[in-house]
MIGUTOR-373304 format. One record per atom (N, C-alpha, C, O, CB): x, y, z; residue number from 1; residue in one letter; atom name. Coordinates in Angstrom, 2 decimals, always signed. Glycine has a CB too. Layout:
BEGIN
DRENRO    east   north      up seq type atom
DRENRO       X       Y       Z NUM    A   CA
...
This chain:
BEGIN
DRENRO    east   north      up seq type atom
DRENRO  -39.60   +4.85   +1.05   1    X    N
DRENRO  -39.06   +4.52   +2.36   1    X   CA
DRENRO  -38.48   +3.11   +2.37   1    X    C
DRENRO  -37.45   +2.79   +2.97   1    X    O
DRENRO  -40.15   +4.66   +3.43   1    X   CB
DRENRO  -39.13   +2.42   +1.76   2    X    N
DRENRO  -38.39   +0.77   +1.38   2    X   CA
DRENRO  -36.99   +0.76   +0.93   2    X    C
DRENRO  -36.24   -0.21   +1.05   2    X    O
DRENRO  -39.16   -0.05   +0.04   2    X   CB
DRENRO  -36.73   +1.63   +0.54   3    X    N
DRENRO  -34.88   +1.87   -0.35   3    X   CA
DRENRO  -34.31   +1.76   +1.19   3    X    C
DRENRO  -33.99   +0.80   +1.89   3    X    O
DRENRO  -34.29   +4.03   -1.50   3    X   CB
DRENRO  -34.33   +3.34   +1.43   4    X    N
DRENRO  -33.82   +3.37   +2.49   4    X   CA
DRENRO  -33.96   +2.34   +3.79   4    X    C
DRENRO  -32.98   +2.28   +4.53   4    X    O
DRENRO  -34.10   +4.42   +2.70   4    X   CB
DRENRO  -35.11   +1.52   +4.10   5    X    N
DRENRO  -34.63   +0.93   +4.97   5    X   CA
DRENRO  -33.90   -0.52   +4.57   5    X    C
DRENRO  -33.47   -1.32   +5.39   5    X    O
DRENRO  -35.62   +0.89   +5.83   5    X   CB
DRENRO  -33.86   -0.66   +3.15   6    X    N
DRENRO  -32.65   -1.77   +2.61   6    X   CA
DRENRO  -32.08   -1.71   +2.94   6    X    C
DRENRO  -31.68   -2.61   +3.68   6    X    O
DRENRO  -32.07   -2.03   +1.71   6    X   CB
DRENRO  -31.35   -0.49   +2.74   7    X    N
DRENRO  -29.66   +0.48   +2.91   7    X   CA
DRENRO  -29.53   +0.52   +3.85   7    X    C
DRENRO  -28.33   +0.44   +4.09   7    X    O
DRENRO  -29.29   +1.92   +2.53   7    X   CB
DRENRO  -30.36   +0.63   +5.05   8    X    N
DRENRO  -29.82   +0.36   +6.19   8    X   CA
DRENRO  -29.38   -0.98   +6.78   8    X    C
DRENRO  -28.37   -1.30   +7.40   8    X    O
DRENRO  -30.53   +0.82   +6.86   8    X   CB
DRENRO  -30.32   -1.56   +6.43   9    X    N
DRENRO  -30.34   -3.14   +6.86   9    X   CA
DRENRO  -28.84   -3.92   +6.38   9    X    C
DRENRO  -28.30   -4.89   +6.91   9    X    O
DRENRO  -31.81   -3.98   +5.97   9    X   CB
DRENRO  -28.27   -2.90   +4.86  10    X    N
DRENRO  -27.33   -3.87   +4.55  10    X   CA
DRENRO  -25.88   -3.09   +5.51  10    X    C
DRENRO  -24.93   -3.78   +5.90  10    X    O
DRENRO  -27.19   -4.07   +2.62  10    X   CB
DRENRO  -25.96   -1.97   +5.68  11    X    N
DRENRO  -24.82   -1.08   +6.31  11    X   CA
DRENRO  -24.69   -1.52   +7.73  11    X    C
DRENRO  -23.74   -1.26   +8.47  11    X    O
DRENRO  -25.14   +0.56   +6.27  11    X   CB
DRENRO  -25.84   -2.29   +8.05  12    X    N
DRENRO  -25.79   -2.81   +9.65  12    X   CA
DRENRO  -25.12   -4.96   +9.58  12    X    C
DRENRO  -24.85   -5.78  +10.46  12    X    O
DRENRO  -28.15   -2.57  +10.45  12    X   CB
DRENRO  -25.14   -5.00   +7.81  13    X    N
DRENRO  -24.46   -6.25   +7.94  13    X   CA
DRENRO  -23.35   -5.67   +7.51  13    X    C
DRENRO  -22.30   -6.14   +7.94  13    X    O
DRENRO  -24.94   -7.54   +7.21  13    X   CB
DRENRO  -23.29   -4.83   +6.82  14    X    N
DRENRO  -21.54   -4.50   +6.46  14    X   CA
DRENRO  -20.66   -4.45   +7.36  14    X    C
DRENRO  -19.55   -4.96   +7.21  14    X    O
DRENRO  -21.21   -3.23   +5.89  14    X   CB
DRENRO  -21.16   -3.60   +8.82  15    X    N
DRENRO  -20.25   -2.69   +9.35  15    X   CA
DRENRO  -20.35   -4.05  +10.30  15    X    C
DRENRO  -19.15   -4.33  +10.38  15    X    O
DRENRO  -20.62   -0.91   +9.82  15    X   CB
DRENRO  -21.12   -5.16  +11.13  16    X    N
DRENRO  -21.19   -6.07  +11.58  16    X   CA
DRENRO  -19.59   -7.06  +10.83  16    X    C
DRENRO  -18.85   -7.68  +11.60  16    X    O
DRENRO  -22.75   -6.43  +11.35  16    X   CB
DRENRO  -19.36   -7.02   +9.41  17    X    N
DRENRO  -18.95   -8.08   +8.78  17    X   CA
DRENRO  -17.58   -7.33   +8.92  17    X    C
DRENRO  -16.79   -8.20   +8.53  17    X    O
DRENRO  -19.66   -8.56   +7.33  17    X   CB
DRENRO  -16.89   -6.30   +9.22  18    X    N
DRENRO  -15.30   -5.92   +8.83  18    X   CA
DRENRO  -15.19   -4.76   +9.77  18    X    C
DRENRO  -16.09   -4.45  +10.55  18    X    O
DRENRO  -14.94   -5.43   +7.04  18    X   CB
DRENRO  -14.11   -4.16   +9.69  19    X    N
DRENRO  -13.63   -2.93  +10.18  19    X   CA
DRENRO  -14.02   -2.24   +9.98  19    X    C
DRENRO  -14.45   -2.36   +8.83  19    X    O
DRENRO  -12.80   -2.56  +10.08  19    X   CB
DRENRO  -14.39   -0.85  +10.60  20    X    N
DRENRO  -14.85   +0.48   +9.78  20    X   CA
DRENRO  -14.38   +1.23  +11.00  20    X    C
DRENRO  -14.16   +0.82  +12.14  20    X    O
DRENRO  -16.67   +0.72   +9.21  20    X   CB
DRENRO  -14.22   +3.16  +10.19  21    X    N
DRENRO  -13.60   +3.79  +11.02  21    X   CA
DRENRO  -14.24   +4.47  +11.78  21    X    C
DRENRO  -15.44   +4.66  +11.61  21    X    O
DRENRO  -12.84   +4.36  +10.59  21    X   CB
DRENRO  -13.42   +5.09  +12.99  22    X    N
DRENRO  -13.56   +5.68  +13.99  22    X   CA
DRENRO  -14.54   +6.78  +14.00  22    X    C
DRENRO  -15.27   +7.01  +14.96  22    X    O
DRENRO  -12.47   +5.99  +14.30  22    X   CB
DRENRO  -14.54   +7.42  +12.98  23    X    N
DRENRO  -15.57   +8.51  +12.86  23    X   CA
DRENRO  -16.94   +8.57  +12.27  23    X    C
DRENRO  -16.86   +7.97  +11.20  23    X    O
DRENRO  -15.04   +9.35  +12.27  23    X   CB
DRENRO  -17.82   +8.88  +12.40  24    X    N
DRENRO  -19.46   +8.94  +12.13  24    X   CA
DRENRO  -19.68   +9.76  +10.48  24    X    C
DRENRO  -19.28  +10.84  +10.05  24    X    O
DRENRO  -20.33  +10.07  +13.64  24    X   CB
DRENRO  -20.49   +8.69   +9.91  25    X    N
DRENRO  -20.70   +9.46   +8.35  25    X   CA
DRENRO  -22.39   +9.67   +8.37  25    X    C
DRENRO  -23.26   +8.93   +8.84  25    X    O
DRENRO  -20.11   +8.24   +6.72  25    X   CB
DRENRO  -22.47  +10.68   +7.84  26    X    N
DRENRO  -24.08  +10.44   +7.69  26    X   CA
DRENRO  -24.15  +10.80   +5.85  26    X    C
DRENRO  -23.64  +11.61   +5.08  26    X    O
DRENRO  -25.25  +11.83   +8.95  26    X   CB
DRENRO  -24.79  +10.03   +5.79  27    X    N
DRENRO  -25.48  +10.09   +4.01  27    X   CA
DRENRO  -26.45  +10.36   +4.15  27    X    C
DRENRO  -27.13   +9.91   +5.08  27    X    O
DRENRO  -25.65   +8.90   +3.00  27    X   CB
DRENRO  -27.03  +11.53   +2.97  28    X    N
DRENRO  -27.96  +12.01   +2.94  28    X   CA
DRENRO  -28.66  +11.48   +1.48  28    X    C
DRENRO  -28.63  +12.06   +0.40  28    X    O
DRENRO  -27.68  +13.35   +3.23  28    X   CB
DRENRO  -28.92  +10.96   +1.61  29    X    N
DRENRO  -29.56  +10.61   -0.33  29    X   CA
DRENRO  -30.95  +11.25   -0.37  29    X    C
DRENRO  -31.98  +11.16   +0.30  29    X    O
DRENRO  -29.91   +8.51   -0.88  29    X   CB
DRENRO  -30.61  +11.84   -1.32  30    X    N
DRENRO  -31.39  +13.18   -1.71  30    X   CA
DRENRO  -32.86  +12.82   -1.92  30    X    C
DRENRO  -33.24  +11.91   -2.65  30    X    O
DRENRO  -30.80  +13.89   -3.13  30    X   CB
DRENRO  -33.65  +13.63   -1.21  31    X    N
DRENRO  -35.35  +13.18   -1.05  31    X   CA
DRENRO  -35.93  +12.04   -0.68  31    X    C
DRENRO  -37.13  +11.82   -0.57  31    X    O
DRENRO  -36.02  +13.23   -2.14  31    X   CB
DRENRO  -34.98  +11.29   -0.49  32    X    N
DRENRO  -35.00   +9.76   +0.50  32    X   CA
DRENRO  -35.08  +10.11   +1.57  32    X    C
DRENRO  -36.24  +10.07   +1.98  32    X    O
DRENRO  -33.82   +8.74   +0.56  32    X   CB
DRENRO  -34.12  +10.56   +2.50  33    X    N
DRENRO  -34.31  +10.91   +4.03  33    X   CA
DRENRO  -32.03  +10.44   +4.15  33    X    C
DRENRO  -31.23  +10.57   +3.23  33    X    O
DRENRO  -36.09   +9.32   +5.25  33    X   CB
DRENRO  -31.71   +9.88   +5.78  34    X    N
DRENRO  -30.75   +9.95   +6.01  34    X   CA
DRENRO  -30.69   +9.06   +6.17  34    X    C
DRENRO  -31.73   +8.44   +6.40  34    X    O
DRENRO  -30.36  +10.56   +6.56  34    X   CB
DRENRO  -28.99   +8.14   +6.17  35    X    N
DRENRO  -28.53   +6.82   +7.02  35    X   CA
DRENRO  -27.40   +7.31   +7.66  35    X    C
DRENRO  -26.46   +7.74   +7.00  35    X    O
DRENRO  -28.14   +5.41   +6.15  35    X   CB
DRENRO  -27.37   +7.31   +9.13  36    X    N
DRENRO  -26.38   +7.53  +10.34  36    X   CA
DRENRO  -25.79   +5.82  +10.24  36    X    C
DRENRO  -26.41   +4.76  +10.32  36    X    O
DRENRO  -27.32   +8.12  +12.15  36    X   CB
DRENRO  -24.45   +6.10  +10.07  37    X    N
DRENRO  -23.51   +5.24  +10.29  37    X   CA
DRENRO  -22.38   +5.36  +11.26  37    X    C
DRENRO  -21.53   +6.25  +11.22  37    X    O
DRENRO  -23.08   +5.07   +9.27  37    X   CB
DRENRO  -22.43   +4.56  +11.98  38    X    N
DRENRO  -20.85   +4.84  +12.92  38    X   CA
DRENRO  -20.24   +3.17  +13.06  38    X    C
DRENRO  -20.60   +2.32  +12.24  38    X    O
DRENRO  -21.22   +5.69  +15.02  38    X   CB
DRENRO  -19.51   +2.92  +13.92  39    X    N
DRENRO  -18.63   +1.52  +14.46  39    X   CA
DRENRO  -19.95   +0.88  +15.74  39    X    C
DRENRO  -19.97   -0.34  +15.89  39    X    O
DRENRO  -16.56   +2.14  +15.47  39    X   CB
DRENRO  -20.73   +1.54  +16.38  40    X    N
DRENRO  -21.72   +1.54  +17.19  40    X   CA
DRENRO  -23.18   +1.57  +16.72  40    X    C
DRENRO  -23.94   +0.97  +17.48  40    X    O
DRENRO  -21.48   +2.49  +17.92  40    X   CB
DRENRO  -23.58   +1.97  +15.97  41    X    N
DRENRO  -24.45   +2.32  +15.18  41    X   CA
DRENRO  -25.32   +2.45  +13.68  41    X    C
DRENRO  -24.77   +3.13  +12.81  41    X    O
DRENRO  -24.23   +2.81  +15.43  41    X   CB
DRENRO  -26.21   +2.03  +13.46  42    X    N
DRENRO  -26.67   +2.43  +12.20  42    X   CA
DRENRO  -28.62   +2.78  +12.11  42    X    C
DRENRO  -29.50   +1.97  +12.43  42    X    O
DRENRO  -26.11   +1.07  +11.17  42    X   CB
DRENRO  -28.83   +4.15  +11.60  43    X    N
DRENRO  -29.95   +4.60  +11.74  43    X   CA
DRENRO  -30.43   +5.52  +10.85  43    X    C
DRENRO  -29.67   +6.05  +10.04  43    X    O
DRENRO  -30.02   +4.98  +12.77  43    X   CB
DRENRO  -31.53   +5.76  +10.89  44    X    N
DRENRO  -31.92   +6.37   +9.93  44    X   CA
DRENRO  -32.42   +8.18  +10.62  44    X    C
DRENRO  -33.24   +8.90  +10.05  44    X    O
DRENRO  -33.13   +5.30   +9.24  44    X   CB
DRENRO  -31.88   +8.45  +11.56  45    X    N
DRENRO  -32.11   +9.27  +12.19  45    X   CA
DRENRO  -31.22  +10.57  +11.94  45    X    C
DRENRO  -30.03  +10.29  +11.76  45    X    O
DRENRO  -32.12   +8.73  +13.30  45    X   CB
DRENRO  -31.48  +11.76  +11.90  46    X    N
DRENRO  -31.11  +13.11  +11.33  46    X   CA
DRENRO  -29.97  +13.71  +12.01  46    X    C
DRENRO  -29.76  +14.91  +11.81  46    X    O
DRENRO  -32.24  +14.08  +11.40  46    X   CB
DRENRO  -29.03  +12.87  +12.97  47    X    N
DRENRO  -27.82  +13.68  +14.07  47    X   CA
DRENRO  -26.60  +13.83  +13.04  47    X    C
DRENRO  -26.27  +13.35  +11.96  47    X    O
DRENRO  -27.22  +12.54  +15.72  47    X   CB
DRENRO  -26.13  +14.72  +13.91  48    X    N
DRENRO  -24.81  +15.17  +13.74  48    X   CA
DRENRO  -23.81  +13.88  +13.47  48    X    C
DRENRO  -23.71  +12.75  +13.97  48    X    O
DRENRO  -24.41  +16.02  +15.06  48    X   CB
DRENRO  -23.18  +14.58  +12.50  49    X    N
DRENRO  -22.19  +13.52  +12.36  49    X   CA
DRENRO  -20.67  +13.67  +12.07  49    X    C
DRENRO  -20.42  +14.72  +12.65  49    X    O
DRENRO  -22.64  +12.80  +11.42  49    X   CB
DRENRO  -19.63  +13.27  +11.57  50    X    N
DRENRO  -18.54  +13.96  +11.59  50    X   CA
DRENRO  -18.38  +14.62  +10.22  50    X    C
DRENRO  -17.99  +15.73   +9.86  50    X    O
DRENRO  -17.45  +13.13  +11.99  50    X   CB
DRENRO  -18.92  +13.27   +9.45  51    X    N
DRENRO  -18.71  +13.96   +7.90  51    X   CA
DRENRO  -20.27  +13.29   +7.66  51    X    C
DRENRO  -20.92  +12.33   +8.06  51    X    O
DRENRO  -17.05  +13.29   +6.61  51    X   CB
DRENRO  -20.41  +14.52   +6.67  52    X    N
DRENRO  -21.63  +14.42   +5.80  52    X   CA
DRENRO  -21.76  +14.17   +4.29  52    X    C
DRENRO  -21.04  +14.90   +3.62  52    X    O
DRENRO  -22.21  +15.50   +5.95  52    X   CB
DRENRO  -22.19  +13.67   +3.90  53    X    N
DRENRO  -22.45  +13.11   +2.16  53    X   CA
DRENRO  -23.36  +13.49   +1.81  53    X    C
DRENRO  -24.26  +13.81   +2.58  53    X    O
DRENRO  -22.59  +11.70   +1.72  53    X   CB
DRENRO  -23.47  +13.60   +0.33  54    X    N
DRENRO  -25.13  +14.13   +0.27  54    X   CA
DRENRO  -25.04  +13.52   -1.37  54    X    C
DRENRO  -24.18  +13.97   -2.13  54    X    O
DRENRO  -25.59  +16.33   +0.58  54    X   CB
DRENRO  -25.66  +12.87   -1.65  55    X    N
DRENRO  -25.85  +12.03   -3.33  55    X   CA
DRENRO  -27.36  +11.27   -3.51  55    X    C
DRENRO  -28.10  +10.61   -2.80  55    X    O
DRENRO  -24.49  +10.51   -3.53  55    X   CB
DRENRO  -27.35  +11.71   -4.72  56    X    N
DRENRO  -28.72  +11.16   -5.39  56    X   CA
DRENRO  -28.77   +9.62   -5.11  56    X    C
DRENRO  -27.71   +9.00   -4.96  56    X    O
DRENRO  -28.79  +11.45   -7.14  56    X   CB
DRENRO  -30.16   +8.91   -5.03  57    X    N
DRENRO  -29.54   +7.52   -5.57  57    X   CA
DRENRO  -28.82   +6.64   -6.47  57    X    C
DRENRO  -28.18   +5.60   -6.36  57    X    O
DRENRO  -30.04   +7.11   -5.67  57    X   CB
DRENRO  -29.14   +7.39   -7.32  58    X    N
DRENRO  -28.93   +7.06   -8.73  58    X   CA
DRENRO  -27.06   +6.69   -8.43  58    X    C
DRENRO  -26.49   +5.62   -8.63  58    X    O
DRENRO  -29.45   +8.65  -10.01  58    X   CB
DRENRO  -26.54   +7.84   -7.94  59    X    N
DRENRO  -25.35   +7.96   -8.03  59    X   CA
DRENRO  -24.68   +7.08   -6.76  59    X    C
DRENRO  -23.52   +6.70   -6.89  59    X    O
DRENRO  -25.08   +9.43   -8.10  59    X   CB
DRENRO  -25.41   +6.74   -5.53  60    X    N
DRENRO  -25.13   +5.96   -4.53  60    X   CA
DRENRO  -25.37   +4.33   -5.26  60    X    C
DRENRO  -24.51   +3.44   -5.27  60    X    O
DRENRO  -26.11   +6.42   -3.20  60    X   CB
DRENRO  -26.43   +4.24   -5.70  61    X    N
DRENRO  -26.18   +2.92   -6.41  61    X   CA
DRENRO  -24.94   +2.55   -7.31  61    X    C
DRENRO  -24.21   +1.56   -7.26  61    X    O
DRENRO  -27.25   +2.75   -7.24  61    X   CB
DRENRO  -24.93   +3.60   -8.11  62    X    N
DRENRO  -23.44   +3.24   -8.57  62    X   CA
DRENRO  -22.27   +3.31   -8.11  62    X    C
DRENRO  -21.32   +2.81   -8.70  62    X    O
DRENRO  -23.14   +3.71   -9.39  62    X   CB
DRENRO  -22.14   +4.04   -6.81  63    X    N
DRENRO  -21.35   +4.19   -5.53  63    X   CA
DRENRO  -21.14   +2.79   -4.75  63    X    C
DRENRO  -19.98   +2.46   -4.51  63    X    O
DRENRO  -22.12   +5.22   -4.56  63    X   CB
DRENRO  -22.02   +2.10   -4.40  64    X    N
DRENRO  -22.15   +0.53   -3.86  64    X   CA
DRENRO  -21.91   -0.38   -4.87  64    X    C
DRENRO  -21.20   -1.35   -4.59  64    X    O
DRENRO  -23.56   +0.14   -3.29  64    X   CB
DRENRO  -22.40   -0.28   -6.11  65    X    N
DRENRO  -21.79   -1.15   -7.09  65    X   CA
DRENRO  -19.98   -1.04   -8.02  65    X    C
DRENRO  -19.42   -1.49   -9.02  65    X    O
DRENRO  -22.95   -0.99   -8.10  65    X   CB
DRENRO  -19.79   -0.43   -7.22  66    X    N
DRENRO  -18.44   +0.24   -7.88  66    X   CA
DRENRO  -18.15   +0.86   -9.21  66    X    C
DRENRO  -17.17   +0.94   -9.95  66    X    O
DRENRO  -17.53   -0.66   -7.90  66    X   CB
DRENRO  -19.17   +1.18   -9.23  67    X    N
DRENRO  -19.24   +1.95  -10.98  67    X   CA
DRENRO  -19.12   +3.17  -10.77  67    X    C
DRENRO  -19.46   +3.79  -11.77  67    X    O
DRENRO  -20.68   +1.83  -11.99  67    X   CB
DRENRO  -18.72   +3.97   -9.72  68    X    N
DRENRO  -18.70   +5.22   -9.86  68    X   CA
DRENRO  -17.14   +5.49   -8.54  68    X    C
DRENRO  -16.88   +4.96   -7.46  68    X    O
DRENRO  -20.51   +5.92   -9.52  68    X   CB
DRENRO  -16.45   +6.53   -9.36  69    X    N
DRENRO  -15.42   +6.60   -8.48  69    X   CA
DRENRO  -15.42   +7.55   -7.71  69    X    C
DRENRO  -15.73   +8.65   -8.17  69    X    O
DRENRO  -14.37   +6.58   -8.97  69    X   CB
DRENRO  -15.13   +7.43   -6.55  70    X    N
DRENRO  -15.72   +8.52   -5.17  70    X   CA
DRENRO  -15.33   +9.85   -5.56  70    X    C
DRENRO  -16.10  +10.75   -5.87  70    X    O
DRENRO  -14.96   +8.23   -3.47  70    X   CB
DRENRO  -13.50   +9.93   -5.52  71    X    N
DRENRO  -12.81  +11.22   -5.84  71    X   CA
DRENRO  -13.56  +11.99   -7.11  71    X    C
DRENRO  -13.95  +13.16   -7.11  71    X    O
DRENRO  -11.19  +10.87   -6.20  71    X   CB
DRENRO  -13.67  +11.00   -8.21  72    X    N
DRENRO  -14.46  +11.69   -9.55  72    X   CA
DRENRO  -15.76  +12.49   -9.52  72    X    C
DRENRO  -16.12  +13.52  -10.10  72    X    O
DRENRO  -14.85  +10.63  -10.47  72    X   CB
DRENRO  -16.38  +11.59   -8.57  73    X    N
DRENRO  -18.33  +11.94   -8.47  73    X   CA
DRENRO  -17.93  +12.97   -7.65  73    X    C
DRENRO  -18.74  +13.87   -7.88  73    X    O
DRENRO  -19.75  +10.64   -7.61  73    X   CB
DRENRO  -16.99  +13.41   -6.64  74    X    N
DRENRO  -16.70  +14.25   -5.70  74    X   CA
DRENRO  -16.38  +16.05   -6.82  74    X    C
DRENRO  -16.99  +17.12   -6.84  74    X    O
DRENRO  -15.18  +13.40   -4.70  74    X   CB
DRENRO  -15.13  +15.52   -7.56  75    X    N
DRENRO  -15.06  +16.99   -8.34  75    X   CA
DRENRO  -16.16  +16.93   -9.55  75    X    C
DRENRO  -16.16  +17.81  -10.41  75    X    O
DRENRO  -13.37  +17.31   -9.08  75    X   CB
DRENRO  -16.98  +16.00   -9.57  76    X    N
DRENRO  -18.24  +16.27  -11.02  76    X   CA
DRENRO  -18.88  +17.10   -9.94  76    X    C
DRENRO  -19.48  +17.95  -10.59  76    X    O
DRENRO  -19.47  +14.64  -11.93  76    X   CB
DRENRO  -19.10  +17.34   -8.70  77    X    N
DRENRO  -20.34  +17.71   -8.14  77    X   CA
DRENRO  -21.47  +16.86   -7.72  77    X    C
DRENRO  -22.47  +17.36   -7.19  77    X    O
DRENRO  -20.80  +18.45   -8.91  77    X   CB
DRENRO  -21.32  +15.35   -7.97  78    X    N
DRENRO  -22.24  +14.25   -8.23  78    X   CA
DRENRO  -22.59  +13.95   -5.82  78    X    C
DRENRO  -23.58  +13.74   -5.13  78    X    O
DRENRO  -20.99  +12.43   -9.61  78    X   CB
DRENRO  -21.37  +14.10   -5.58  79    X    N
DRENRO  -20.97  +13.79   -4.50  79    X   CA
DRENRO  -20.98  +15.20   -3.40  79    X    C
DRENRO  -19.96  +15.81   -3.72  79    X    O
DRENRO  -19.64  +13.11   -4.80  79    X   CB
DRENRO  -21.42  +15.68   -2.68  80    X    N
DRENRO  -21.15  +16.63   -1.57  80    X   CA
DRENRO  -21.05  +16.28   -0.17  80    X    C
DRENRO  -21.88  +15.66   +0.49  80    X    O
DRENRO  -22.05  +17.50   -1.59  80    X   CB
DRENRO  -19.79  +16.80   +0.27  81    X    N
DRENRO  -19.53  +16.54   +1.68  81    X   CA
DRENRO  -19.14  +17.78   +2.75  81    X    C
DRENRO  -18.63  +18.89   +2.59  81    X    O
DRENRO  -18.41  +15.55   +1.65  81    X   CB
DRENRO  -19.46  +17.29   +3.53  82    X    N
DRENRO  -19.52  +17.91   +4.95  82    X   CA
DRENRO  -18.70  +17.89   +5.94  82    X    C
DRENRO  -19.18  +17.42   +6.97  82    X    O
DRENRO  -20.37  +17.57   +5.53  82    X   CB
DRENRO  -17.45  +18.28   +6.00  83    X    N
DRENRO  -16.59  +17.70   +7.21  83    X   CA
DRENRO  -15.25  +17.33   +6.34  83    X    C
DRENRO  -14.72  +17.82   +5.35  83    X    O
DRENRO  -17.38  +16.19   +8.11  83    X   CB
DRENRO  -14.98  +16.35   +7.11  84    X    N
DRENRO  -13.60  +15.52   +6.83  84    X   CA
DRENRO  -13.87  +14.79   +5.99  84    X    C
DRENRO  -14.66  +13.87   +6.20  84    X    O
DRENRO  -12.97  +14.72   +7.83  84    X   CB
DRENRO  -13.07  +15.06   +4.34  85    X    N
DRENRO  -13.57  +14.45   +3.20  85    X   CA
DRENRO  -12.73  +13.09   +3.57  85    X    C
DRENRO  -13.29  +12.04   +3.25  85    X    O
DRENRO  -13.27  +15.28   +1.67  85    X   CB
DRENRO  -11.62  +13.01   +4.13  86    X    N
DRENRO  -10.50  +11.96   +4.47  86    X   CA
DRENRO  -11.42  +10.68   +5.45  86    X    C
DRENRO  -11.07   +9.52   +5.64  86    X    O
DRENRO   -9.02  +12.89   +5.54  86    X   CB
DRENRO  -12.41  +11.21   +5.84  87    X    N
DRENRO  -13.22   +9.88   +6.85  87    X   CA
DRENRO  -14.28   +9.73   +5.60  87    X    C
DRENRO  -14.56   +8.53   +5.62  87    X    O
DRENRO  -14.16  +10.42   +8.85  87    X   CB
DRENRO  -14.79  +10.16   +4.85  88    X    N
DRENRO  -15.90   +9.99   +3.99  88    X   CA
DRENRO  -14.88   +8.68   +2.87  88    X    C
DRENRO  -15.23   +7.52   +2.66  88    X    O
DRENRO  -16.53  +11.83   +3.18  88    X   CB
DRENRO  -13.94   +9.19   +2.45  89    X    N
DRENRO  -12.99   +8.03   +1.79  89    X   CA
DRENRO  -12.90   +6.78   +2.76  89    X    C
DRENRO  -13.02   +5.61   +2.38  89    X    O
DRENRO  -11.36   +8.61   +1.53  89    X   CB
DRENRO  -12.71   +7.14   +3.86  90    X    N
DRENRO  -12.25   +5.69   +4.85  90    X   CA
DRENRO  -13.45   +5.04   +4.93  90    X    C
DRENRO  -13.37   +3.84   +5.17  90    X    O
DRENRO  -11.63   +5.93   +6.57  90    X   CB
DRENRO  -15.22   +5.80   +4.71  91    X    N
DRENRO  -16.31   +4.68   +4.66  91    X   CA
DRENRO  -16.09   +3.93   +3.48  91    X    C
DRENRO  -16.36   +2.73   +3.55  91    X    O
DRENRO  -17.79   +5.20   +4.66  91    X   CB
DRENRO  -15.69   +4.36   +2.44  92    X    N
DRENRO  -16.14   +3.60   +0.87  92    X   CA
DRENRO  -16.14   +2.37   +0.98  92    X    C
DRENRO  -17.09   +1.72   +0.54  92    X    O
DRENRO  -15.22   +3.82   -0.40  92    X   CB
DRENRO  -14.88   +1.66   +1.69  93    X    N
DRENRO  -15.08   -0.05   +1.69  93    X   CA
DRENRO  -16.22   -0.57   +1.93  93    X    C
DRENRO  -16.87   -1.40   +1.31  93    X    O
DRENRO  -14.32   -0.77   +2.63  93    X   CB
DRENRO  -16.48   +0.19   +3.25  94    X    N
DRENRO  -17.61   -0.19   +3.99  94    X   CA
DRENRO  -18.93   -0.33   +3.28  94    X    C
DRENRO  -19.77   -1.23   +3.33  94    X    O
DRENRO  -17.76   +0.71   +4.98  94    X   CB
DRENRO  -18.86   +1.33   +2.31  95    X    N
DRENRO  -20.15   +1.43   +1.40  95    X   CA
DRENRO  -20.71   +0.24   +0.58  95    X    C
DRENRO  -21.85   -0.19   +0.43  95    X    O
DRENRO  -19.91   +2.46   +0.40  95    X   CB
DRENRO  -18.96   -0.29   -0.11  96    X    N
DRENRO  -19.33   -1.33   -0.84  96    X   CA
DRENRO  -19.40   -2.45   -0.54  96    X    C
DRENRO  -19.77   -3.35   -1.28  96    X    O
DRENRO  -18.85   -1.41   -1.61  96    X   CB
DRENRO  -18.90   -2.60   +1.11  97    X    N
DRENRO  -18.97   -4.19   +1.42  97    X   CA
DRENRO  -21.15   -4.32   +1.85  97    X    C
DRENRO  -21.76   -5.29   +2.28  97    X    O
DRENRO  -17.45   -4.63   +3.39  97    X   CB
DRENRO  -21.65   -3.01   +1.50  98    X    N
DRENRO  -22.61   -2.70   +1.74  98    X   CA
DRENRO  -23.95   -3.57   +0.83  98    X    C
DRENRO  -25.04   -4.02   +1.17  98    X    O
DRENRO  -22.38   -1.36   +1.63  98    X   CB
DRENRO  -23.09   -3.49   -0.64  99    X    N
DRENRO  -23.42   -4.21   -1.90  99    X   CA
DRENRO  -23.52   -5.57   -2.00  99    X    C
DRENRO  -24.12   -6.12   -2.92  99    X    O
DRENRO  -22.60   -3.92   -2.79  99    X   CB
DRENRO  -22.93   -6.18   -1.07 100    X    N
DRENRO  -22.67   -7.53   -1.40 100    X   CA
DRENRO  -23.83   -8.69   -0.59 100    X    C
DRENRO  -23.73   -9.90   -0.79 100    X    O
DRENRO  -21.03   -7.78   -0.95 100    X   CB
């Protein structure tokens, strides 16, 4: 539970520190639990969202560190989404301004 509430803590300075878009992502990292992200919001709570993600840690860490490329991890299978893959691309900055 400590991961996840990092990840939140840093997605609530990310999205605080720049732009992010209009629509709601939720990440699901697998056997961790969820992080609800929006322009309003950041939580660890199970709602609806516009687009959904779903990745191991393993592979979200290298997702925030830029070692892994979204589109790629997306056709390996590494990456699964839910919705509008086009708003799941428009978080990535965000993901990684997440890292810093």
């Amino acid at each position: 539970m400590e991961y996840l509430e990092e990840v939140t803590a840093k997605f609530k300075t990310a999205i605080a520190s720049g732009n992010v878009p209009d629509k709601s992502l939720k990440i699901n990292l697998k056997e961790l639990g969820t992080v609800f992200v929006s322009s309003k919001q950041v939580s660890n709570d199970d709602v609806a969202a516009d687009t959904t993600i779903a990745i191991s840690r393993k592979d979200f860490d290298a997702l925030v560190a830029g070692k892994l490329n979204a589109p790629v991890a997306f056709m390996q299978g590494k990456i699964k989404i839910q919705g509008d893959p086009t708003a799941a691309l428009q978080w990535l900055p965000v993901i990684q301004r997440a890292n810093a």
